[in-house]
C-alpha positions in Angstrom: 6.7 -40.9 -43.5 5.8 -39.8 -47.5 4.9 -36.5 -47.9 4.7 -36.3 -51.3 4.4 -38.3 -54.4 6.3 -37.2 -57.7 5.0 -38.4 -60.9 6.0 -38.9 -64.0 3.9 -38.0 -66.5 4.4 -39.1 -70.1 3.5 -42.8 -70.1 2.3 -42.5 -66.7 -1.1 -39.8 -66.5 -1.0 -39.6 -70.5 -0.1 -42.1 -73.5 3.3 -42.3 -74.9 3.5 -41.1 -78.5 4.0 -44.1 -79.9 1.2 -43.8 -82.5 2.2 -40.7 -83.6 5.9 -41.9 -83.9 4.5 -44.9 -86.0 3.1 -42.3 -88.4 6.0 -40.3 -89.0 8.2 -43.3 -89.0 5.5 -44.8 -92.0 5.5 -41.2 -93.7 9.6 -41.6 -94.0 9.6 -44.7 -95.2 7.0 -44.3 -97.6 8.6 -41.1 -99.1 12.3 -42.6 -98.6 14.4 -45.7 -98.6 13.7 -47.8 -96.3 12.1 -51.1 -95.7 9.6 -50.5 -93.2 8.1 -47.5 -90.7 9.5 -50.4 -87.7 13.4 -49.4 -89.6 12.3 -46.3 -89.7 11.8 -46.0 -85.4 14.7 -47.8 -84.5 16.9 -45.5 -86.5 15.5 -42.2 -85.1 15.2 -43.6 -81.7 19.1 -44.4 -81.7 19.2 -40.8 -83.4 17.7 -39.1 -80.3 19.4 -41.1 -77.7 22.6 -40.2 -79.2 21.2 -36.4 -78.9 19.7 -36.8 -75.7 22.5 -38.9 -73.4 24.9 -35.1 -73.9 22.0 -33.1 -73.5 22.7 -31.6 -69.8 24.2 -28.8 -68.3 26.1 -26.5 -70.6 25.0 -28.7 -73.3 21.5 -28.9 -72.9 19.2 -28.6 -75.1 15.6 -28.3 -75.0 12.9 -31.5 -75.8 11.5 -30.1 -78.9 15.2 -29.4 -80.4 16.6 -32.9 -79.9 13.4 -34.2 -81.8 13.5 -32.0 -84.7 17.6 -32.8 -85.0 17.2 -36.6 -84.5 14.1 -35.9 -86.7 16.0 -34.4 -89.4 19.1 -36.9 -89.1 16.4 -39.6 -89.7 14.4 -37.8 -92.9 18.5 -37.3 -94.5 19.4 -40.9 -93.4 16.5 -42.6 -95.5 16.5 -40.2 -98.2 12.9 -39.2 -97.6 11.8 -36.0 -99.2 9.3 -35.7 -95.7 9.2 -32.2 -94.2 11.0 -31.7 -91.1 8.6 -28.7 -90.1 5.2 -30.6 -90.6 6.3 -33.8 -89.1 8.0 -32.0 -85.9 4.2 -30.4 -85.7 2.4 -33.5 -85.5 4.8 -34.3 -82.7 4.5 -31.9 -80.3 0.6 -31.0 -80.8 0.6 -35.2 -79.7 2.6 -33.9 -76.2 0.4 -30.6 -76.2 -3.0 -32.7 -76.3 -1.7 -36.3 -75.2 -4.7 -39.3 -74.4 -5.4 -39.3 -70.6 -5.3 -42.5 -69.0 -8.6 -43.6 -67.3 -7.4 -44.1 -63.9 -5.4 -41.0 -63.4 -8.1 -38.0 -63.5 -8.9 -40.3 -60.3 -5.4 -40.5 -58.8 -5.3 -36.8 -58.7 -8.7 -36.6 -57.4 -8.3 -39.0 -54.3 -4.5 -39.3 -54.2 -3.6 -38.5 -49.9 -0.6 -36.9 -51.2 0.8 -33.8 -52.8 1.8 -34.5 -56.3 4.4 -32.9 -58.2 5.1 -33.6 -61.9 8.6 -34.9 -63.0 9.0 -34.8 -66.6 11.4 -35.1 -69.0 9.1 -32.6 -71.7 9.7 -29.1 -72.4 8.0 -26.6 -69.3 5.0 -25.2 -72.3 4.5 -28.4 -73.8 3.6 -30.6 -70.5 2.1 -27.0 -68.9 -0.5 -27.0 -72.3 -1.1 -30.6 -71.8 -2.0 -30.6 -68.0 -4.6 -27.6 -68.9 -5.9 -29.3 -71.8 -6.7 -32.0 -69.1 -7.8 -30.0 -66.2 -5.6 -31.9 -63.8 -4.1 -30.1 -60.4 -0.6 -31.1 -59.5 0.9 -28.9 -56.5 4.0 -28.4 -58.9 5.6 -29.1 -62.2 9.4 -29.8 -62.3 10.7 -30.2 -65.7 14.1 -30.9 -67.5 14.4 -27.3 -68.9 14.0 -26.1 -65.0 16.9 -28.5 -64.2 18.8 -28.7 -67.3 19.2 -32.3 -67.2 17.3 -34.9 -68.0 16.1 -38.6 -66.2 17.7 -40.5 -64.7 20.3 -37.7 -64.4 19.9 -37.2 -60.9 20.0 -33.2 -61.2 16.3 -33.2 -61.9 15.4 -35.3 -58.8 17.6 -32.6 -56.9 16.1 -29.8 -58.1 12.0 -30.5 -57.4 13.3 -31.9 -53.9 15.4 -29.1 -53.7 11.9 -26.7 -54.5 9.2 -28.7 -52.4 12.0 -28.7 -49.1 11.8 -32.4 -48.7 14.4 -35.4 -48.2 14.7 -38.1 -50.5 13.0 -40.6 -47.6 9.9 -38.1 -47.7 8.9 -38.8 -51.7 7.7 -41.8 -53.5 8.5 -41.5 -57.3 6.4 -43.2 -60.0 6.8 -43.3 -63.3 6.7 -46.3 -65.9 10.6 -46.4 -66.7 12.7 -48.7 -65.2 15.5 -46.6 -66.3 14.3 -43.2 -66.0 12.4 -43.6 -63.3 13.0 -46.3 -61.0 16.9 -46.3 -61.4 16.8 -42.4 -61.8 15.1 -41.9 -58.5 17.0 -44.5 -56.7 19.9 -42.9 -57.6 19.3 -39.8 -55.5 17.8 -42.0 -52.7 14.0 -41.6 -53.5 11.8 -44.2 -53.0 10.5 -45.4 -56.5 7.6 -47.1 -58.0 7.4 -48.8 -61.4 3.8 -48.2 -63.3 4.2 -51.6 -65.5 1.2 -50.7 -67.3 2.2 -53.4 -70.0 2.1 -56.1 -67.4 5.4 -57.2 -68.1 7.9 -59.0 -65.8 9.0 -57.4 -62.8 12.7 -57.3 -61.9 13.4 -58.5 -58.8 13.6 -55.4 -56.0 11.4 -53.5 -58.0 8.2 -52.2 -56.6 5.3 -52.0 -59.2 1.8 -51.6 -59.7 -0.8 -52.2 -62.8 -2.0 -48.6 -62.7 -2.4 -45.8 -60.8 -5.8 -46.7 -59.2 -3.5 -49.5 -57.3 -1.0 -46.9 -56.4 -3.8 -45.1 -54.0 -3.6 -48.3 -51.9 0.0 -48.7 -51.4 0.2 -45.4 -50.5 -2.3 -45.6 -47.4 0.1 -48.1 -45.8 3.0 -45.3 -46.6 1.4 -43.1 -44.6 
C-alpha cells in the first residue's frame, strides 16, 4: 500500500523557466551573433547537459554553478557582450519566486498522502520558493543532499533512504519522462507522468492532466 507521494517540483507545483530562458536567450542574441533567441536556447541547453550529465559524486556541482558555466559558455559562444552576473540573477530570483500552478496549493491541501519534494534545484533556492508559496511538504530531498542528480538513481535512494520506506511504498510524480518516470522506475518506485502539455502518452506510462487528477488515482492506491 502507498505511503507516501514524492513530488517533483519544478514543472510539476511551479512553472518551468522557460520564459525567463526566452529572455536571456533574446538578450544574447540581441547583444551577440546569432540568428535568433530559439539558437540562442538550444545552444546553452546542449551547454548545460554537457555540464550536468558529469555533475555527480566527486564531480558534482551545485544547480546555480552549472547555469552560470553553461551560461557563460553560451554568452563567449555568440560573442554577446551580455553580463554573466545580471543574467545568472534573473535566473535564479525566477527559481526563488517561480508561478504556482492553480491546482497544486490544492494537492497539498487534500492530498491523503505525505509528500516529500524531489528536486533537482539547489536546497536554498527550492527552500525560498516553497516559503514564498506557503506550501507544507513533510520533506524536501534535493540533488545537493544526494549529490546526484535525476534520473541518477542516488537521489531516489537517498529521500527513501530518509523517510524509511521501500520503493513499493512511494508513488513518484513529476512531469519528465526521463527524469522522472524513467528515474524513479529505475530504483523500483512507482512513477506518475504529470503531461501537463497534453501530449502523447508512451505506452506503459501512467499519466495524468494535473495534479487535481492525481488526488483520484491515489484513493484507489490506498
Amino acid at each position: 500500500m502507498m505511503q507516501a507521494v514524492f513530488l517533483d517540483f519544478y514543472g510539476t507545483v511551479v512553472h518551468e523557466d522557460g520564459e525567463i530562458v526566452q529572455r536571456i536567450s533574446q538578450e544574447i542574441a540581441d547583444t551577440g551573433w546569432a540568428a535568433s533567441a530559439s539558437e540562442v536556447g538550444a545552444y546553452w541547453w546542449a551547454a548545460f547537459q554537457t555540464e550536468f550529465l558529469s555533475a555527480c559524486g566527486d564531480n558534482y556541482v551545485s544547480q546555480r554553478e552549472l547555469e552560470i558555466r553553461s551560461l557563460a559558455d553560451t554568452i563567449r559562444h555568440f560573442g554577446s557582450s551580455a553580463n554573466v552576473d545580471k543574467l545568472s540573477r534573473a535566473m535564479f530570483a525566477h527559481w526563488q519566486k517561480p508561478p504556482l500552478f492553480p491546482d497544486a496549493r490544492e494537492f497539498f491541501a487534500l492530498c491523503p498522502l505525505p509528500i516529500y519534494i524531489v528536486s533537482n534545484i539547489d536546497r536554498a533556492d527550492i527552500q525560498e520558493a516553497i516559503r514564498f508559496h506557503a506550501l507544507g511538504p513533510s520533506g524536501v530531498f534535493t540533488s545537493e543532499d544526494a549529490r546526484a542528480y535525476k534520473p541518477d538513481r542516488a537521489l531516489f535512494e537517498y529521500a527513501l533512504a530518509a523517510v524509511g520506506l521501500a520503493p513499493g511504498d512511494v508513488l513518484h510524480i513529476g512531469d519528465s519522462l526521463t527524469s522522472d518516470v524513467q528515474g524513479a522506475a529505475d530504483c523500483g518506485i512507482p512513477a506518475l507522468w504529470l503531461n501537463r502539455g497534453g501530449r502523447a502518452v508512451p505506452g506503459g506510462v501512467d499519466a495524468a492532466d494535473d495534479l487535481l487528477a492525481v488526488l483520484g488515482m491515489l484513493k484507489s492506491l490506498l
